[in-house]
C-alpha positions in Angstrom: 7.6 -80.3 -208.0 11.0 -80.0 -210.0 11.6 -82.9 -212.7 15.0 -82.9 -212.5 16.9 -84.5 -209.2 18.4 -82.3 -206.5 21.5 -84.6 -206.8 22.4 -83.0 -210.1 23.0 -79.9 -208.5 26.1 -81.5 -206.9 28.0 -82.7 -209.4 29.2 -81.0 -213.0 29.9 -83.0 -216.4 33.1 -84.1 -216.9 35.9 -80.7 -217.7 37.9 -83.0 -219.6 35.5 -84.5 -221.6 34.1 -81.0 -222.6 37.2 -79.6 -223.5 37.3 -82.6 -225.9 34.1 -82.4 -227.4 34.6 -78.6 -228.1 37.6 -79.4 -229.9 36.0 -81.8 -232.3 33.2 -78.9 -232.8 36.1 -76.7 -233.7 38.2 -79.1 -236.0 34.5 -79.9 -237.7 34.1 -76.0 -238.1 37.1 -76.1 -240.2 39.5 -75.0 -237.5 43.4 -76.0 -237.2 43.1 -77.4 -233.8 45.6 -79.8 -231.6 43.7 -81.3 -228.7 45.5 -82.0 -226.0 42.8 -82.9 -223.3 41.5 -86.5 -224.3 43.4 -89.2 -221.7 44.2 -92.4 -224.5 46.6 -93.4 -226.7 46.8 -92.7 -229.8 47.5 -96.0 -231.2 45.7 -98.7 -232.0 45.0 -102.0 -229.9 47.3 -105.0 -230.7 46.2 -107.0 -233.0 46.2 -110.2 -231.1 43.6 -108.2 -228.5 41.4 -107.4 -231.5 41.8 -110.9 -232.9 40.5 -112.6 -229.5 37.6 -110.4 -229.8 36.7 -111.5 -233.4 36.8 -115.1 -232.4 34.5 -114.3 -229.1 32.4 -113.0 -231.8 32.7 -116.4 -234.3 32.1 -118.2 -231.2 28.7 -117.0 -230.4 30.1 -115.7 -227.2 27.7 -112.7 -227.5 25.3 -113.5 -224.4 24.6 -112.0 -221.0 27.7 -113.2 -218.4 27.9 -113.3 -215.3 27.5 -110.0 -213.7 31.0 -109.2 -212.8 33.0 -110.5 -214.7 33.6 -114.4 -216.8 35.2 -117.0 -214.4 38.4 -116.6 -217.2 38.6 -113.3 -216.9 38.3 -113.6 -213.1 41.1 -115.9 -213.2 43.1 -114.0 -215.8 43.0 -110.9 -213.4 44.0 -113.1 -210.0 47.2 -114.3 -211.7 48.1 -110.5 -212.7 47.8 -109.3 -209.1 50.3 -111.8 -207.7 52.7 -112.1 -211.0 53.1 -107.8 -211.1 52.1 -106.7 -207.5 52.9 -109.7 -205.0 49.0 -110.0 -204.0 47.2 -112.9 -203.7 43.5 -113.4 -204.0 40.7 -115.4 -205.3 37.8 -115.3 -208.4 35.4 -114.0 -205.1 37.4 -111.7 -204.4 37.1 -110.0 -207.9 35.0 -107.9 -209.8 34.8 -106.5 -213.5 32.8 -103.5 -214.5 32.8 -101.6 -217.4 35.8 -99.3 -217.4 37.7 -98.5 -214.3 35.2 -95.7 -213.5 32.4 -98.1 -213.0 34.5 -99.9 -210.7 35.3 -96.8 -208.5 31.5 -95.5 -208.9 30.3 -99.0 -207.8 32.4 -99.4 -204.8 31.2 -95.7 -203.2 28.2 -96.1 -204.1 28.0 -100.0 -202.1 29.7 -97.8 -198.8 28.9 -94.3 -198.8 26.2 -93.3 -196.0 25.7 -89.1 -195.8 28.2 -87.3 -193.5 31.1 -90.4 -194.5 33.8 -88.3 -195.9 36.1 -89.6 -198.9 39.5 -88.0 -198.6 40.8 -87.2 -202.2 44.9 -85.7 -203.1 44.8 -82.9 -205.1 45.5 -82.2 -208.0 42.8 -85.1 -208.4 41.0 -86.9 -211.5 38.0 -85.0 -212.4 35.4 -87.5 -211.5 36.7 -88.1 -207.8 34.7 -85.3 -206.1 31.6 -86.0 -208.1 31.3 -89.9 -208.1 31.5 -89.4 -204.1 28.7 -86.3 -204.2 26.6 -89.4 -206.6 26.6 -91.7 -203.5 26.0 -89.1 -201.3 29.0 -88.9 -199.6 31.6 -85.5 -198.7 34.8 -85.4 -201.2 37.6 -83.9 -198.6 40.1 -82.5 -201.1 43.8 -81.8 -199.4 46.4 -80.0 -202.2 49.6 -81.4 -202.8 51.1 -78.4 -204.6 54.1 -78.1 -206.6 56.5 -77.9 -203.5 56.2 -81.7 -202.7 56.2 -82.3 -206.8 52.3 -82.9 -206.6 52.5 -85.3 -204.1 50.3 -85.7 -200.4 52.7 -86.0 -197.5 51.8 -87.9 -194.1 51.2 -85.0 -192.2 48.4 -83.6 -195.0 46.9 -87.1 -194.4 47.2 -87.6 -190.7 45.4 -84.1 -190.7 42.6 -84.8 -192.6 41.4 -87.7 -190.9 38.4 -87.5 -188.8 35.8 -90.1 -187.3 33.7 -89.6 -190.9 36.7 -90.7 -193.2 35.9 -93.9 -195.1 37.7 -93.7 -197.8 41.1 -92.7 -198.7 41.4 -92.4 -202.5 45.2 -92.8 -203.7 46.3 -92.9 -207.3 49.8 -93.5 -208.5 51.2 -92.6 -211.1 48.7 -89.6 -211.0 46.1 -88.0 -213.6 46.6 -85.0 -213.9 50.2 -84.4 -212.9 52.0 -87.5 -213.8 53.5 -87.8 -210.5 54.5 -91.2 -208.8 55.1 -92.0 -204.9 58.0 -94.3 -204.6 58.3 -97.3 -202.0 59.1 -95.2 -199.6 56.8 -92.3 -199.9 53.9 -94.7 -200.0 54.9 -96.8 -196.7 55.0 -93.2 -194.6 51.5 -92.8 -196.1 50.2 -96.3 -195.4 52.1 -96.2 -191.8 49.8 -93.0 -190.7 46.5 -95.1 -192.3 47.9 -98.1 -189.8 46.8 -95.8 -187.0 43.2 -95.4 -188.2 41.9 -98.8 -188.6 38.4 -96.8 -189.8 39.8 -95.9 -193.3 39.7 -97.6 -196.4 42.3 -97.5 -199.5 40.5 -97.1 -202.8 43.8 -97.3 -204.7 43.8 -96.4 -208.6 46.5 -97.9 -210.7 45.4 -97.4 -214.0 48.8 -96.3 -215.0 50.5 -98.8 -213.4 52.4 -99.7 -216.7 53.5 -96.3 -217.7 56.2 -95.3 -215.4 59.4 -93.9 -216.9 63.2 -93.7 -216.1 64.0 -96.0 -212.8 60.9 -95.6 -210.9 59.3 -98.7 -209.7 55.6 -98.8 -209.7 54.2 -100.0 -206.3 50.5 -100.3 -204.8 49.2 -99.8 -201.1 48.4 -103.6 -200.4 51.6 -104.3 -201.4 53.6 -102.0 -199.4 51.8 -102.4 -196.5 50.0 -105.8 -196.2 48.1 -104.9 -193.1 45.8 -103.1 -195.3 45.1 -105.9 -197.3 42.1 -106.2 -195.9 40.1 -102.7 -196.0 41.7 -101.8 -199.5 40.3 -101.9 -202.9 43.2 -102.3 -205.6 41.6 -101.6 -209.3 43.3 -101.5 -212.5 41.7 -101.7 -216.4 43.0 -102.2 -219.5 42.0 -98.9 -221.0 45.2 -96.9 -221.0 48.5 -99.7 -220.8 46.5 -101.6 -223.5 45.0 -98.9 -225.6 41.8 -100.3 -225.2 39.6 -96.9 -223.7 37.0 -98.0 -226.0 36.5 -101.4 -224.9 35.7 -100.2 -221.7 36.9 -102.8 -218.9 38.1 -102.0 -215.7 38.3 -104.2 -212.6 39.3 -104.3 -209.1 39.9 -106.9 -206.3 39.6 -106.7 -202.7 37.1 -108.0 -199.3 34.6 -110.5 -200.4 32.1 -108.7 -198.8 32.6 -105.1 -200.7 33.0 -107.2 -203.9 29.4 -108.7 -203.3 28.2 -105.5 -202.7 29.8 -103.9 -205.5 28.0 -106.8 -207.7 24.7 -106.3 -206.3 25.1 -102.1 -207.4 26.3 -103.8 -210.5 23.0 -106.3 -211.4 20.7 -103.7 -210.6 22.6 -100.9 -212.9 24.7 -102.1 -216.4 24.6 -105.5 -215.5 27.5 -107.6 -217.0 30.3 -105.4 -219.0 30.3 -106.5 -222.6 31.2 -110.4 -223.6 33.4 -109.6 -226.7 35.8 -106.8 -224.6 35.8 -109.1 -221.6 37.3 -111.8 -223.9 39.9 -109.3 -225.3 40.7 -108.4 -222.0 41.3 -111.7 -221.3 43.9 -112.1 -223.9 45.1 -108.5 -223.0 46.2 -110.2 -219.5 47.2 -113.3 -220.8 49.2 -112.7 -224.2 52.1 -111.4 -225.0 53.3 -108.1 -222.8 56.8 -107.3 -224.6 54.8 -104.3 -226.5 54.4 -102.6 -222.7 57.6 -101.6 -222.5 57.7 -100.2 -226.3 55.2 -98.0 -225.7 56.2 -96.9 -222.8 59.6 -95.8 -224.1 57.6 -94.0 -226.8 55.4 -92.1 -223.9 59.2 -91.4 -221.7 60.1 -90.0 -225.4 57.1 -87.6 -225.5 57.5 -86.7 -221.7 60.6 -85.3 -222.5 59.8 -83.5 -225.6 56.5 -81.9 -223.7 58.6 -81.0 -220.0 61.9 -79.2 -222.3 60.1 -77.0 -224.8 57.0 -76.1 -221.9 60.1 -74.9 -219.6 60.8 -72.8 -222.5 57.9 -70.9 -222.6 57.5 -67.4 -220.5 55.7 -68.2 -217.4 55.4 -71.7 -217.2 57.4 -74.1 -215.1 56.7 -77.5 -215.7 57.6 -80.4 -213.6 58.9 -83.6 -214.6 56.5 -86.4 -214.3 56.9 -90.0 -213.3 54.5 -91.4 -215.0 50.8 -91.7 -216.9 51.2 -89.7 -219.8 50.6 -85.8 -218.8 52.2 -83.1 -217.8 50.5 -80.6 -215.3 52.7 -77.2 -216.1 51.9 -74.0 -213.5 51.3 -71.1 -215.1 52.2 -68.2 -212.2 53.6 -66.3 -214.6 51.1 -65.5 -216.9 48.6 -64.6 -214.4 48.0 -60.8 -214.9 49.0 -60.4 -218.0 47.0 -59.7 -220.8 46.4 -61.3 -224.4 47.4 -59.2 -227.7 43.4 -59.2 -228.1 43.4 -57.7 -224.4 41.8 -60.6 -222.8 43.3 -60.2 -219.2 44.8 -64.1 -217.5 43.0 -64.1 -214.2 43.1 -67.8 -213.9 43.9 -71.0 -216.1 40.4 -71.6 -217.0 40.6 -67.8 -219.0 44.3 -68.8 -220.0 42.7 -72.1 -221.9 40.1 -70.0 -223.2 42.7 -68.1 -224.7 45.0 -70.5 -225.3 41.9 -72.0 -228.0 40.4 -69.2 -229.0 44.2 -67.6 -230.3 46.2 -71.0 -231.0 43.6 -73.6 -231.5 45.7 -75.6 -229.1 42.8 -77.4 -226.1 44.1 -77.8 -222.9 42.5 -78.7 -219.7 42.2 -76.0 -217.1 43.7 -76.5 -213.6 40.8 -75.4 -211.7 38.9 -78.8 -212.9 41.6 -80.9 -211.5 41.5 -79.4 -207.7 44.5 -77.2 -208.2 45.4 -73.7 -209.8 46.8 -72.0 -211.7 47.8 -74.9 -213.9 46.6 -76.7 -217.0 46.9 -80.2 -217.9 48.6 -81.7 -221.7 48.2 -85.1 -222.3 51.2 -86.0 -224.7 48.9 -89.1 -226.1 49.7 -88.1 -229.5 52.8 -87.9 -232.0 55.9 -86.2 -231.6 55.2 -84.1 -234.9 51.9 -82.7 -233.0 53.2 -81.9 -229.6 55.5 -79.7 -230.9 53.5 -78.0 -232.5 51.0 -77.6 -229.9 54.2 -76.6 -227.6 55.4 -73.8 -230.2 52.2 -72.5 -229.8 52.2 -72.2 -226.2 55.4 -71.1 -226.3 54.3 -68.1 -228.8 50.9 -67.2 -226.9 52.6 -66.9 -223.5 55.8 -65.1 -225.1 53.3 -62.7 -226.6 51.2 -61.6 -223.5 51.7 -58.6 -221.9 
């Protein structure tokens, strides 16, 4: 009898997470490496957010909470969803997990039966696929290539419906590729979902508050309110608040699925920590002017990243709306060969490369759902990505 479970032969750790650690290893080692793989900001929470926390802290708020989430918190969250996205719902109707991926896990893991299939965009966030293979369900990937700037149209949808679908997983702006569906891209998906009462809308705005030049950030429920009630709209305050470490994430939809979700909850992490849920508290309730500064830092790095990359032999490299990557195809390189005579057959060799040569850690396309292709997050100072960028620059100019 094997020890280990047969489910871990259907998922894989986490590519991005790998390519992180592996840089640390390196930079320990006493190599000159620039990784460009982790997904947070490099600065630090706001002070008034760390302050909160201290006085959670000095007021014996330490104890076991409620299992999803502080009534505050609860209400804190409510208030968001109808002052940013026009929805309306109630405490019940709530839940808070520890970080958004908690949220996403718990909800698939509360609906997923074997055979239900989970239609995913890609390029997709690495943990998609394998949070639905957890629960035991069928990820259903359908790529939204460079042609329609990274982005699923109706008809891909409409196709890959079937009587299994459950779940249609939409995230906006997107990680890996940045890219954001306007108003009107989102209704012509949401008007095909109309026809197939069966599916669900597990929609992922994480990014919600890092959108750049005149785009408007808008959420399924809100475009279509007929959905309102078979879609789950989560958020956190890991990336827009700089608080990945904290680790809160929440999400609001049916009263019925948030029960459930709770119930996966109590009998796995229980509550998410007091002290964060109290700094996410004053994350959602303080002042929100710094948003907007950082996010005309993050347009500033975009646009650093997107002109030197389209400088580089081989790449083209959209422009993103949003999030903070850049998902650059690398066509061009494939076939050629390193000065070492390491031959590109794919991104994940051109990363391997791109390391080994440069020091410079990227995450390979393949991870995200969608080749040849690499992912840059530009979480990190202007000084640092360009170097990084002069190095890819140099290592594709100098394959042959």
């Amino acid at each position: 009898m094997a020890f280990l479970s047969d489910t871990l032969a259907r998922v894989k750790p986490s590519p991005t997470i790998a390519v992180t650690n592996k840089a640390r290893e390196l930079a320990a080692a006493g190599r000159d490496i620039i990784g460009l793989g982790a997904g947070e900001p490099d600065f630090d929470t706001p002070q008034n957010i760390k302050d909160a926390a201290k006085r959670a802290i000095d007021a014996g708020k330490t104890k076991y909470t409620a299992v999803d989430g502080i009534p505050e918190l609860k209400a804190a969250i409510c208030t968001k969803f109808l002052r940013e996205n026009g929805l309306t719902y109630t405490p019940a109707q709530v839940t808070v997990g520890t970080g958004g991926k908690q949220i996403l896990y718990n909800a698939l893991m509360a609906t997923l039966n074997p055979g239900d299939e989970v239609i995913i965009p890609a390029p997709y966030w690495v943990s998609y696929p394998d949070m639905v293979m957890l629960a035991g369900g069928t990820p259903v990937a359908v790529v939204a290539g460079i042609e329609t700037q990274f982005k699923l149209t109706p008809a891909q949808l409409e196709a890959a419906i079937t009587p299994r679908t459950k779940w249609f997983i939409f995230n906006s702006p997107s990680n890996p590729t940045g890219a954001g569906y306007t108003r009107d891209e989102l209704k012509a998906l949401t008007d095909v979902l109309m026809r197939h009462p069966h599916v669900w809308v597990m929609s992922d705005d994480m990014y919600e508050h890092l959108v750049f030049d005149d785009f408007k950030f808008c959420t399924p429920a809100e475009v279509e309110p007929g959905l309102y009630d078979r879609t789950l709209t989560c958020n956190g305050v890991s990336k827009a608040y700089a608080m990945t470490g904290w680790r809160i994430g929440y999400a609001a939809g049916p009263v019925a699925l948030i029960k459930a979700m709770g119930t996966i909850q109590s009998q796995s992490t229980s509550n998410p920590s007091s002290v964060a849920q109290y700094a996410a508290l004053e994350a959602l309730t303080g002042p929100q002017d710094f948003l907007a500064e950082n996010r005309a830092l993050f347009q500033r790095r975009r646009d650093l990243v997107v002109s030197m990359l389209n400088t580089a032999p081989g790449i083209t490299c959209p422009t993103p709306e949003g999030a903070f990557y850049v998902y650059p195809d690398i066509s061009g390189c494939i076939g050629k060969a390193t000065a070492s005579g390491k031959i590109i057959t794919n991104d994940e060799v051109f990363a391997e490369a791109l390391l080994e040569e440069t020091g410079v850690a990227v995450v390979f396309g393949a991870a995200f759902g969608l080749s040849p292709n690499f992912r840059v997050s530009y979480a990190t100072s202007d000084a640092v990505l360009a170097e990084a960028c002069t190095r890819i620059r140099n290592f594709c100019a100098g394959l042959l």
